[in-house]
N, C-alpha and C positions, 0 to 999 in steps of 0.2 A: 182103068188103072193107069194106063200111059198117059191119059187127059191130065191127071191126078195130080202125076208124077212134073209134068210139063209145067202146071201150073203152079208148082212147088219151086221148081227151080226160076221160074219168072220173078216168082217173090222173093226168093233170094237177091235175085241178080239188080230188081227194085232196088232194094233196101239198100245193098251194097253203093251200087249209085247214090242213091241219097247221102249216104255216109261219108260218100267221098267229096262232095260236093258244098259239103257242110265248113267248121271252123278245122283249120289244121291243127294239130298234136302241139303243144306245147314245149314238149320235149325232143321234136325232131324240128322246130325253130332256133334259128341263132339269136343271140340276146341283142338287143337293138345298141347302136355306141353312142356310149354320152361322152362330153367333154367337160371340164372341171374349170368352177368359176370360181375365182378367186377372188377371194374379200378383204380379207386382211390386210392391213399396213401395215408395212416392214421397217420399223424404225429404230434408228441409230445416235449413238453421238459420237464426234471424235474431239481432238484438241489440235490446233496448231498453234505451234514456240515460235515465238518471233525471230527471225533468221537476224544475225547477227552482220553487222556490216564496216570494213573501217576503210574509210574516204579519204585516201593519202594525195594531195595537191604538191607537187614538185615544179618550184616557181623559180624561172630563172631573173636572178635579178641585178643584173651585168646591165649596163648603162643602154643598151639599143633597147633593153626592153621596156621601157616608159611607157612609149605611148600601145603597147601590149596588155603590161597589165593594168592600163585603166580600161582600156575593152573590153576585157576580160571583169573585173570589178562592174561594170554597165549591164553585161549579161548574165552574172552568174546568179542573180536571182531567179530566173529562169530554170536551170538546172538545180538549184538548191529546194524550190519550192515543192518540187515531185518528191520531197524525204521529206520535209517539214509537216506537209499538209498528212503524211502517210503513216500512220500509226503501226502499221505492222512490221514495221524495220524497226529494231536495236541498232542504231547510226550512228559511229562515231565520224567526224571528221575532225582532219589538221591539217595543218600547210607547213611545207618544211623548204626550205632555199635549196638551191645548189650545192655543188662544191667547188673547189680547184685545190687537188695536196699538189699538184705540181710548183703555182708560184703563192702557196701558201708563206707567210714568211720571207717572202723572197725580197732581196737588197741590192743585187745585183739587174737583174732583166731594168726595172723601171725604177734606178735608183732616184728621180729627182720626186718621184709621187710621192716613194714612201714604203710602207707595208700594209698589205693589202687588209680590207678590212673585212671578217672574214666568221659569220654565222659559224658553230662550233657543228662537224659533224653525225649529219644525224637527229639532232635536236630542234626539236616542232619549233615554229614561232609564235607568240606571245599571242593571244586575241586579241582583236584592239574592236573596238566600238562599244564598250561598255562604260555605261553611264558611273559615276563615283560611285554610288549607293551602289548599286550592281555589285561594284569591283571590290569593295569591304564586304559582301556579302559571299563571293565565291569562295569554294576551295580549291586547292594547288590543280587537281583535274580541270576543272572546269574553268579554270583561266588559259588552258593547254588544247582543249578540242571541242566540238561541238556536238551536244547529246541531244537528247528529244526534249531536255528538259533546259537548255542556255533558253535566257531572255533577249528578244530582240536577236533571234540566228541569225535570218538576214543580215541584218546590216552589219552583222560581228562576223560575217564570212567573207562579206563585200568590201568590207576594208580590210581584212584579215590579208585578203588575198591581195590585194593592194600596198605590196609592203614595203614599195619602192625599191630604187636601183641604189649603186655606189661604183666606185673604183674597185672592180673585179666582180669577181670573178673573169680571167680572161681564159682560162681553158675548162672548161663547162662540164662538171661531172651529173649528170641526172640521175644514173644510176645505184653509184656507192653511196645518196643518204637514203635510199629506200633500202637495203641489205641494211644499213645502219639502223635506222627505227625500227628492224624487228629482231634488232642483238639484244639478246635480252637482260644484258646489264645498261646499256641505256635503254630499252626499255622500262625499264623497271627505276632505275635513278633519275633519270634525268628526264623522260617523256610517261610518268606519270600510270603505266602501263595502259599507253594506248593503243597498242598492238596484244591482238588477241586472236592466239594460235586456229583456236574453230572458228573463227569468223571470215566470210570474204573480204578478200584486200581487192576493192578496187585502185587503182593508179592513174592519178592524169598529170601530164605532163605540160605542162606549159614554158615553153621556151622555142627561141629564133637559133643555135647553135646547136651540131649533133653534141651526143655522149662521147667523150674521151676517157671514160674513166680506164684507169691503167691496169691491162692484164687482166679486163673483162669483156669478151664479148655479149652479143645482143641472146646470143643461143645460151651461155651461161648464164646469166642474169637469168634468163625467164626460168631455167630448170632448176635454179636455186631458190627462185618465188613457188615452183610447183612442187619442191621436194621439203618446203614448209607447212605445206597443206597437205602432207603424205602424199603425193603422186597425186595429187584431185588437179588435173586444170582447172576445171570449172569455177572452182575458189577461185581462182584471179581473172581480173578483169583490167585491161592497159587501152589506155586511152592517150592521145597526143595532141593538142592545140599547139600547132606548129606554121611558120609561113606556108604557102603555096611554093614552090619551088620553080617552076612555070612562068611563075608571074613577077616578072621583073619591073613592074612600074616603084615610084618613091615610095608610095603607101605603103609596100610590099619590101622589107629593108629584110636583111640576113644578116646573122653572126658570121664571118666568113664566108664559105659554101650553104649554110645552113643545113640542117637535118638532111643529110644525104646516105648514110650508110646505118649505123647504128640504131635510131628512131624507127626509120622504114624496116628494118628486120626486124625490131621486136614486133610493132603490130602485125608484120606477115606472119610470124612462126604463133604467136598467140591468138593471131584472129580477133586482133586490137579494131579502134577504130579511132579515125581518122576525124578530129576539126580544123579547118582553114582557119588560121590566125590571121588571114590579111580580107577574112571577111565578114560581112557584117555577121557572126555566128550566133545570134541568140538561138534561133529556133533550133540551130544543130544540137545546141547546149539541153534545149529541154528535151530531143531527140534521144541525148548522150541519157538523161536521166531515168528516161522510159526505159531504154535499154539496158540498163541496172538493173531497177527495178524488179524488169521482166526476169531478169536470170536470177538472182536476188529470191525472188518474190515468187517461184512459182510452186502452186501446193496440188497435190494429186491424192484422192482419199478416191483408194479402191472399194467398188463393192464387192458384198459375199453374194450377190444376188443378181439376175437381171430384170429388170425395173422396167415395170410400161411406162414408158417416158410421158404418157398425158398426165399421169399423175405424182410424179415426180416435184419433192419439193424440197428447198434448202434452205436452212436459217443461221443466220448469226447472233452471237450476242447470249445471254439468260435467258430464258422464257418468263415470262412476265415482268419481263425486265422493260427499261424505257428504249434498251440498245438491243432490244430484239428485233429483228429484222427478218423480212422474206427477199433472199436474192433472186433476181429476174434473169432469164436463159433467154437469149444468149447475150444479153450485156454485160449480166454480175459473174454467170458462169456456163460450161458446157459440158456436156454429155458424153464423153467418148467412146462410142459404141464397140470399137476394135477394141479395145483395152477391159473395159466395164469400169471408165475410171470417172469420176465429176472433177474439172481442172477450173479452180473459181479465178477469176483474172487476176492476175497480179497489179496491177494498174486501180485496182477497187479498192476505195478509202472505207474503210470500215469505225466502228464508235469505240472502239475496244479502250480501255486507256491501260491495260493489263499487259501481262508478258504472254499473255494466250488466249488464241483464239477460238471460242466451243463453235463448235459445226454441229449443225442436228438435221440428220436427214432422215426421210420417209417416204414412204412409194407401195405402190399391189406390186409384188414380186409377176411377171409374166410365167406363165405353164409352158414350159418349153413342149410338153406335149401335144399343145391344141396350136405351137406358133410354128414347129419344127415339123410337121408330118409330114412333108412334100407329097400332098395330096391334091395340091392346084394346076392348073393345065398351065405351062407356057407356052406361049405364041412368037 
Protein backbone atom coordinates (compact mmCIF):
# COMPACT_ATOMS: atom_id res chain seq x y z
CA UNK A 1 0.00 0.00 0.00
CA UNK A 2 2.81 2.67 0.88
CA UNK A 3 4.54 1.43 -2.46
CA UNK A 4 1.14 2.47 -4.09
CA UNK A 5 0.77 5.48 -2.45
CA UNK A 6 4.55 6.61 -3.24
CA UNK A 7 4.26 5.81 -6.65
CA UNK A 8 1.11 7.94 -6.98
CA UNK A 9 2.47 10.86 -5.73
CA UNK A 10 5.74 10.51 -8.07
CA UNK A 11 3.24 10.74 -10.99
CA UNK A 12 1.86 13.54 -9.64
CA UNK A 13 4.87 15.48 -9.04
CA UNK A 14 6.01 14.00 -12.98
CA UNK A 15 3.27 15.59 -14.55
CA UNK A 16 3.37 18.65 -12.59
CA UNK A 17 6.96 19.17 -13.83
CA UNK A 18 6.09 18.63 -17.15
CA UNK A 19 3.45 21.22 -17.02
CA UNK A 20 5.42 23.64 -15.79
CA UNK A 21 8.06 23.31 -18.14
CA UNK A 22 5.73 23.35 -21.10
CA UNK A 23 4.19 27.00 -22.97
CA UNK A 24 3.22 29.61 -20.36
CA UNK A 25 -0.48 30.83 -19.68
CA UNK A 26 -1.38 33.35 -21.91
CA UNK A 27 -3.17 35.19 -19.60
CA UNK A 28 -0.38 35.65 -17.03
CA UNK A 29 1.90 37.18 -20.13
CA UNK A 30 2.16 40.91 -20.76
CA UNK A 31 0.99 41.89 -24.45
CA UNK A 32 4.16 42.36 -26.58
CA UNK A 33 4.44 46.64 -27.60
CA UNK A 34 4.05 47.57 -30.94
CA UNK A 35 4.73 50.95 -32.42
CA UNK A 36 2.48 52.89 -35.01
CA UNK A 37 3.47 53.36 -38.63
CA UNK A 38 2.34 56.08 -40.17
CA UNK A 39 1.27 56.33 -43.75
CA UNK A 40 -0.69 58.86 -44.62
CA UNK A 41 -0.01 62.31 -46.12
CA UNK A 42 -0.78 65.36 -44.35
CA UNK A 43 -1.65 67.88 -46.90
CA UNK A 44 -2.37 71.40 -47.05
CA UNK A 45 -2.89 74.57 -48.98
CA UNK A 46 -2.57 78.13 -47.94
CA UNK A 47 -2.42 81.59 -49.82
CA UNK A 48 0.08 84.50 -49.46
CA UNK A 49 -1.14 88.45 -50.51
CA UNK A 50 1.34 90.17 -51.84
CA UNK A 51 2.84 92.64 -49.01
CA UNK A 52 2.35 96.01 -50.26
CA UNK A 53 5.34 98.40 -50.46
CA UNK A 54 5.92 102.29 -51.24
CA UNK A 55 9.59 103.40 -52.16
CA UNK A 56 9.80 107.09 -51.16
CA UNK A 57 13.50 108.55 -52.79
CA UNK A 58 14.09 112.05 -51.02
CA UNK A 59 16.76 113.71 -53.49
CA UNK A 60 18.53 116.61 -52.59
CA UNK A 61 18.89 118.68 -55.36
CA UNK A 62 20.92 121.99 -54.11
CA UNK A 63 23.91 122.68 -56.66
CA UNK A 64 26.83 120.29 -54.72
CA UNK A 65 24.80 117.63 -55.44
CA UNK A 66 25.44 117.03 -59.32
CA UNK A 67 27.95 114.91 -59.50
CA UNK A 68 25.79 112.74 -56.58
CA UNK A 69 23.02 112.24 -58.27
CA UNK A 70 24.60 111.03 -61.42
CA UNK A 71 26.30 108.19 -59.06
CA UNK A 72 23.39 107.59 -57.71
CA UNK A 73 21.40 107.43 -61.44
CA UNK A 74 24.76 104.70 -62.45
CA UNK A 75 23.79 102.47 -59.58
CA UNK A 76 20.41 102.40 -58.89
CA UNK A 77 19.76 99.74 -61.31
CA UNK A 78 21.19 97.57 -58.98
CA UNK A 79 18.90 98.25 -56.31
CA UNK A 80 15.83 98.72 -58.34
CA UNK A 81 16.25 95.28 -60.11
CA UNK A 82 15.67 93.02 -56.65
CA UNK A 83 11.68 94.61 -57.08
CA UNK A 84 11.51 94.54 -60.67
CA UNK A 85 12.70 90.97 -61.33
CA UNK A 86 10.36 90.01 -57.94
CA UNK A 87 6.84 89.39 -58.33
CA UNK A 88 5.62 89.14 -54.98
CA UNK A 89 5.80 92.71 -53.91
CA UNK A 90 2.91 95.20 -54.70
CA UNK A 91 5.89 98.16 -55.30
CA UNK A 92 5.15 101.55 -55.56
CA UNK A 93 8.06 104.00 -56.00
CA UNK A 94 8.59 107.96 -56.28
CA UNK A 95 11.19 110.44 -55.96
CA UNK A 96 10.25 113.60 -54.37
CA UNK A 97 13.06 116.91 -53.91
CA UNK A 98 13.82 118.56 -50.87
CA UNK A 99 12.56 121.50 -49.27
CA UNK A 100 13.76 125.08 -47.81
CA UNK A 101 10.27 127.22 -46.26
CA UNK A 102 13.03 129.01 -44.62
CA UNK A 103 14.41 131.03 -47.85
CA UNK A 104 11.36 130.00 -49.87
CA UNK A 105 10.49 133.20 -51.56
CA UNK A 106 12.94 135.00 -50.03
CA UNK A 107 14.21 138.62 -51.72
CA UNK A 108 16.30 139.76 -49.27
CA UNK A 109 19.33 136.92 -48.14
CA UNK A 110 20.41 136.60 -52.03
CA UNK A 111 18.70 139.60 -53.64
CA UNK A 112 20.94 139.66 -56.92
CA UNK A 113 19.93 135.69 -57.74
CA UNK A 114 16.51 136.12 -57.40
CA UNK A 115 13.72 133.86 -56.04
CA UNK A 116 14.53 130.60 -55.41
CA UNK A 117 13.21 128.00 -57.57
CA UNK A 118 11.40 125.93 -55.75
CA UNK A 119 9.46 122.05 -56.18
CA UNK A 120 6.04 122.54 -54.43
CA UNK A 121 5.88 120.65 -50.99
CA UNK A 122 5.40 117.39 -50.74
CA UNK A 123 4.62 116.68 -54.36
CA UNK A 124 6.42 113.52 -56.22
CA UNK A 125 8.28 114.43 -59.43
CA UNK A 126 7.32 113.88 -62.75
CA UNK A 127 8.82 110.29 -64.42
CA UNK A 128 10.90 111.11 -66.98
CA UNK A 129 12.36 108.35 -69.47
CA UNK A 130 9.42 107.50 -71.23
CA UNK A 131 9.21 107.10 -74.80
CA UNK A 132 6.12 109.47 -76.58
CA UNK A 133 4.01 106.53 -77.30
CA UNK A 134 4.43 105.46 -73.69
CA UNK A 135 3.61 108.88 -72.32
CA UNK A 136 0.07 109.32 -74.52
CA UNK A 137 -0.45 105.98 -73.28
CA UNK A 138 -0.32 106.49 -69.34
CA UNK A 139 -2.68 107.69 -66.67
CA UNK A 140 -2.19 110.66 -64.14
CA UNK A 141 -0.67 107.53 -61.56
CA UNK A 142 1.44 106.08 -63.67
CA UNK A 143 3.24 109.27 -64.84
CA UNK A 144 3.65 109.83 -60.88
CA UNK A 145 5.35 106.38 -59.53
CA UNK A 146 6.47 103.19 -60.41
CA UNK A 147 4.31 99.94 -60.31
CA UNK A 148 4.98 96.40 -61.39
CA UNK A 149 3.33 97.25 -64.46
CA UNK A 150 5.49 100.95 -65.84
CA UNK A 151 7.35 100.18 -69.13
CA UNK A 152 10.98 100.37 -69.18
CA UNK A 153 11.19 100.87 -64.83
CA UNK A 154 14.69 100.98 -65.11
CA UNK A 155 15.54 103.57 -67.10
CA UNK A 156 12.34 105.67 -65.95
CA UNK A 157 13.87 105.40 -62.30
CA UNK A 158 17.41 106.11 -63.51
CA UNK A 159 16.65 109.27 -64.92
CA UNK A 160 13.67 109.79 -62.61
CA UNK A 161 16.19 110.11 -59.91
CA UNK A 162 18.44 112.06 -61.91
CA UNK A 163 16.64 115.29 -61.74
CA UNK A 164 19.17 117.67 -61.47
CA UNK A 165 20.25 120.62 -59.37
CA UNK A 166 19.20 124.50 -59.38
CA UNK A 167 19.70 127.66 -57.31
CA UNK A 168 18.55 126.26 -53.72
CA UNK A 169 17.57 124.86 -51.94
CA UNK A 170 20.19 126.49 -49.47
CA UNK A 171 18.67 125.17 -46.06
CA UNK A 172 17.85 121.39 -46.71
CA UNK A 173 14.68 120.04 -45.32
CA UNK A 174 14.52 116.03 -45.86
CA UNK A 175 12.28 115.43 -43.49
CA UNK A 176 8.80 117.78 -43.89
CA UNK A 177 8.31 116.29 -47.75
CA UNK A 178 8.05 112.76 -46.42
CA UNK A 179 5.26 114.05 -43.43
CA UNK A 180 3.98 115.77 -46.61
CA UNK A 181 3.29 112.88 -49.11
CA UNK A 182 1.53 111.09 -46.54
CA UNK A 183 -1.09 114.15 -45.64
CA UNK A 184 -3.61 112.93 -47.09
CA UNK A 185 -4.96 115.82 -49.01
CA UNK A 186 -1.91 115.95 -50.96
CA UNK A 187 -1.94 112.60 -51.03
CA UNK A 188 -4.96 112.23 -52.57
CA UNK A 189 -4.77 115.63 -54.98
CA UNK A 190 -1.78 116.16 -56.01
CA UNK A 191 0.46 112.61 -55.59
CA UNK A 192 -2.23 110.54 -57.10
CA UNK A 193 -2.63 108.42 -53.91
CA UNK A 194 0.52 107.09 -53.71
CA UNK A 195 0.79 106.66 -50.09
CA UNK A 196 -1.01 103.75 -48.73
CA UNK A 197 -1.68 103.52 -45.04
CA UNK A 198 -1.22 99.22 -44.84
CA UNK A 199 1.75 99.23 -46.82
CA UNK A 200 5.52 99.69 -45.81
CA UNK A 201 7.08 102.96 -46.37
CA UNK A 202 10.58 102.40 -47.05
CA UNK A 203 12.66 105.94 -46.99
CA UNK A 204 16.02 106.70 -48.80
CA UNK A 205 17.52 109.59 -48.53
CA UNK A 206 19.95 110.94 -50.74
CA UNK A 207 21.67 114.12 -49.84
CA UNK A 208 25.39 115.75 -48.81
CA UNK A 209 23.48 118.42 -45.97
CA UNK A 210 21.76 117.39 -42.51
CA UNK A 211 17.87 117.94 -42.10
CA UNK A 212 17.06 121.47 -40.76
CA UNK A 213 13.56 121.16 -40.96
CA UNK A 214 11.89 123.69 -38.33
CA UNK A 215 10.63 122.47 -34.89
CA UNK A 216 11.34 118.77 -35.99
CA UNK A 217 13.58 116.57 -34.49
CA UNK A 218 15.05 113.17 -35.71
CA UNK A 219 12.93 111.42 -32.53
CA UNK A 220 9.78 113.20 -33.77
CA UNK A 221 9.94 112.52 -37.38
CA UNK A 222 10.42 108.77 -36.87
CA UNK A 223 7.43 108.49 -33.99
CA UNK A 224 5.18 110.29 -36.42
CA UNK A 225 6.33 107.60 -39.47
CA UNK A 226 5.48 104.80 -36.71
CA UNK A 227 2.37 106.29 -35.21
CA UNK A 228 1.02 106.06 -39.12
CA UNK A 229 1.47 102.55 -39.21
CA UNK A 230 -0.35 102.39 -35.73
CA UNK A 231 2.67 101.79 -33.59
CA UNK A 232 4.15 98.96 -36.01
CA UNK A 233 7.93 99.98 -36.43
CA UNK A 234 8.47 97.44 -38.61
CA UNK A 235 6.43 99.15 -41.33
CA UNK A 236 9.24 101.65 -41.76
CA UNK A 237 12.29 101.20 -43.18
CA UNK A 238 15.04 104.62 -43.33
CA UNK A 239 17.83 104.32 -45.29
CA UNK A 240 20.53 107.31 -46.14
CA UNK A 241 23.04 107.72 -48.99
CA UNK A 242 24.95 110.29 -47.56
CA UNK A 243 28.98 111.51 -47.69
CA UNK A 244 31.42 109.81 -45.37
CA UNK A 245 32.06 112.31 -42.95
CA UNK A 246 35.63 111.11 -42.25
CA UNK A 247 36.59 111.42 -45.52
CA UNK A 248 37.81 114.72 -46.38
CA UNK A 249 39.46 114.31 -49.83
CA UNK A 250 37.71 116.52 -53.13
CA UNK A 251 35.70 113.57 -54.14
CA UNK A 252 34.21 113.70 -50.88
CA UNK A 253 32.44 117.46 -50.92
CA UNK A 254 29.82 118.36 -48.01
CA UNK A 255 26.88 120.72 -47.84
CA UNK A 256 28.34 122.73 -44.91
CA UNK A 257 29.19 120.10 -41.94
CA UNK A 258 27.23 117.66 -43.92
CA UNK A 259 24.75 114.96 -42.17
CA UNK A 260 26.09 115.38 -38.86
CA UNK A 261 23.25 115.52 -36.28
CA UNK A 262 19.76 114.82 -37.60
CA UNK A 263 20.40 112.00 -40.42
CA UNK A 264 22.77 110.02 -38.03
CA UNK A 265 19.91 110.01 -35.28
CA UNK A 266 17.36 108.92 -37.35
CA UNK A 267 19.19 105.73 -38.59
CA UNK A 268 20.22 105.04 -34.87
CA UNK A 269 16.73 105.28 -33.24
CA UNK A 270 15.09 103.41 -36.29
CA UNK A 271 17.87 100.88 -36.97
CA UNK A 272 18.23 102.68 -40.49
CA UNK A 273 21.09 101.81 -42.72
CA UNK A 274 23.73 103.47 -43.79
CA UNK A 275 25.38 104.04 -47.83
CA UNK A 276 28.55 105.95 -48.35
CA UNK A 277 27.82 108.63 -50.93
CA UNK A 278 31.44 109.28 -51.66
CA UNK A 279 31.77 105.55 -52.62
CA UNK A 280 31.66 103.55 -55.34
CA UNK A 281 28.07 102.07 -53.72
CA UNK A 282 26.51 99.77 -56.19
CA UNK A 283 26.82 96.67 -54.39
CA UNK A 284 25.73 98.42 -51.14
CA UNK A 285 22.68 99.47 -53.28
CA UNK A 286 21.71 95.88 -54.28
CA UNK A 287 22.67 95.08 -50.46
CA UNK A 288 20.10 98.12 -49.49
CA UNK A 289 17.50 95.96 -51.84
CA UNK A 290 17.80 92.56 -50.21
CA UNK A 291 17.42 94.06 -47.23
CA UNK A 292 13.93 95.30 -48.02
CA UNK A 293 13.00 92.71 -49.39
CA UNK A 294 14.00 90.44 -46.67
CA UNK A 295 11.78 92.41 -44.10
CA UNK A 296 9.20 93.21 -46.75
CA UNK A 297 9.14 89.62 -47.96
CA UNK A 298 9.12 87.32 -45.12
CA UNK A 299 6.22 84.68 -44.94
CA UNK A 300 5.95 81.97 -42.06
CA UNK A 301 2.99 79.25 -42.62
CA UNK A 302 2.64 77.35 -39.29
CA UNK A 303 1.94 73.78 -39.22
CA UNK A 304 -0.87 71.96 -37.25
CA UNK A 305 1.34 68.87 -37.32
CA UNK A 306 4.84 67.77 -36.84
CA UNK A 307 6.25 66.48 -40.21
CA UNK A 308 9.10 63.93 -40.68
CA UNK A 309 11.20 66.32 -42.47
CA UNK A 310 12.56 63.43 -45.22
CA UNK A 311 9.28 63.59 -46.52
CA UNK A 312 8.35 67.05 -46.43
CA UNK A 313 7.45 68.82 -49.55
CA UNK A 314 6.33 72.36 -50.83
CA UNK A 315 4.75 73.70 -53.94
CA UNK A 316 4.07 76.80 -55.58
CA UNK A 317 1.90 78.03 -58.09
CA UNK A 318 -1.69 75.74 -59.52
CA UNK A 319 -1.15 72.21 -59.72
CA UNK A 320 -1.14 71.22 -63.14
CA UNK A 321 -0.42 74.38 -63.75
CA UNK A 322 2.80 75.51 -65.98
CA UNK A 323 3.92 77.76 -62.72
CA UNK A 324 3.66 74.74 -60.51
CA UNK A 325 6.72 74.41 -58.94
CA UNK A 326 8.52 71.98 -56.15
CA UNK A 327 10.53 74.41 -53.79
CA UNK A 328 14.12 72.92 -52.70
CA UNK A 329 15.13 73.16 -48.72
CA UNK A 330 17.29 74.80 -47.98
CA UNK A 331 17.59 77.24 -51.00
CA UNK A 332 13.73 77.91 -51.87
CA UNK A 333 12.95 77.42 -48.09
CA UNK A 334 13.37 76.00 -44.44
CA UNK A 335 12.13 74.02 -41.66
CA UNK A 336 11.96 75.65 -38.37
CA UNK A 337 11.92 73.00 -35.85
CA UNK A 338 11.54 75.30 -32.77
CA UNK A 339 8.57 77.10 -34.05
CA UNK A 340 6.90 73.95 -36.36
CA UNK A 341 7.00 76.81 -38.92
CA UNK A 342 8.26 76.43 -42.97
CA UNK A 343 9.87 80.26 -43.64
CA UNK A 344 10.21 80.24 -47.82
CA UNK A 345 12.89 82.84 -48.54
CA UNK A 346 12.01 86.09 -49.25
CA UNK A 347 14.77 86.60 -51.82
CA UNK A 348 12.84 83.62 -54.05
CA UNK A 349 11.48 84.91 -57.54
CA UNK A 350 8.45 83.08 -57.99
CA UNK A 351 6.02 82.76 -61.49
CA UNK A 352 2.88 84.12 -59.83
CA UNK A 353 1.76 87.08 -62.03
CA UNK A 354 -1.32 87.35 -59.39
CA UNK A 355 -1.84 89.23 -56.16
CA UNK A 356 -1.48 85.62 -54.50
CA UNK A 357 0.57 83.26 -53.71
CA UNK A 358 -1.11 79.22 -53.15
CA UNK A 359 1.31 77.19 -51.07
CA UNK A 360 0.56 73.48 -51.06
CA UNK A 361 2.16 71.55 -48.61
CA UNK A 362 2.47 67.66 -47.64
CA UNK A 363 4.32 65.41 -45.30
CA UNK A 364 3.77 61.72 -42.90
CA UNK A 365 2.89 63.72 -39.84
CA UNK A 366 5.83 61.97 -37.22
CA UNK A 367 4.12 59.62 -34.05
CA UNK A 368 5.34 61.72 -31.36
CA UNK A 369 4.81 58.38 -29.53
CA UNK A 370 7.57 56.08 -31.09
CA UNK A 371 9.89 59.69 -31.52
CA UNK A 372 9.32 61.02 -27.88
CA UNK A 373 9.63 57.82 -25.40
CA UNK A 374 13.09 58.64 -24.06
CA UNK A 375 13.69 55.15 -24.03
CA UNK A 376 17.47 55.54 -25.70
CA UNK A 377 20.64 55.39 -23.56
CA UNK A 378 22.72 58.55 -23.53
CA UNK A 379 26.33 58.43 -23.35
Amino acid sequence: MKNKILYSFLAISILVTVISCGKKSPQLQASSETFSDITDIVSFGTEIKKPKLNILFVVDNSGSMKPYQEKMAQNIGLFAEKFFSNSRIDYRIGVVPVYDSKYLNDTKVYPRVGKRKMNALGELTLLKGFSEEENQHLSAPEKLFITPATPNAAKVLKETVLMGVQWGPEAEESFSPVLAVTNDEINSKKNENFYQSDAYLAIIFLTDADDVTPGLSAESFYNELVNLKNGDPSKIIIAAATPDLNNQSKDCSKDGLGPIQALPSLLSISSGIHVDLCSNFGSSLAELGDLILTRVNTHRTQLSFTPDITTLKVFVGEKNQENYQELQRPNDYIFLQETNEILINPLLTLNSKSGIEKIHISAKPLSLGNYKNDRYKRL
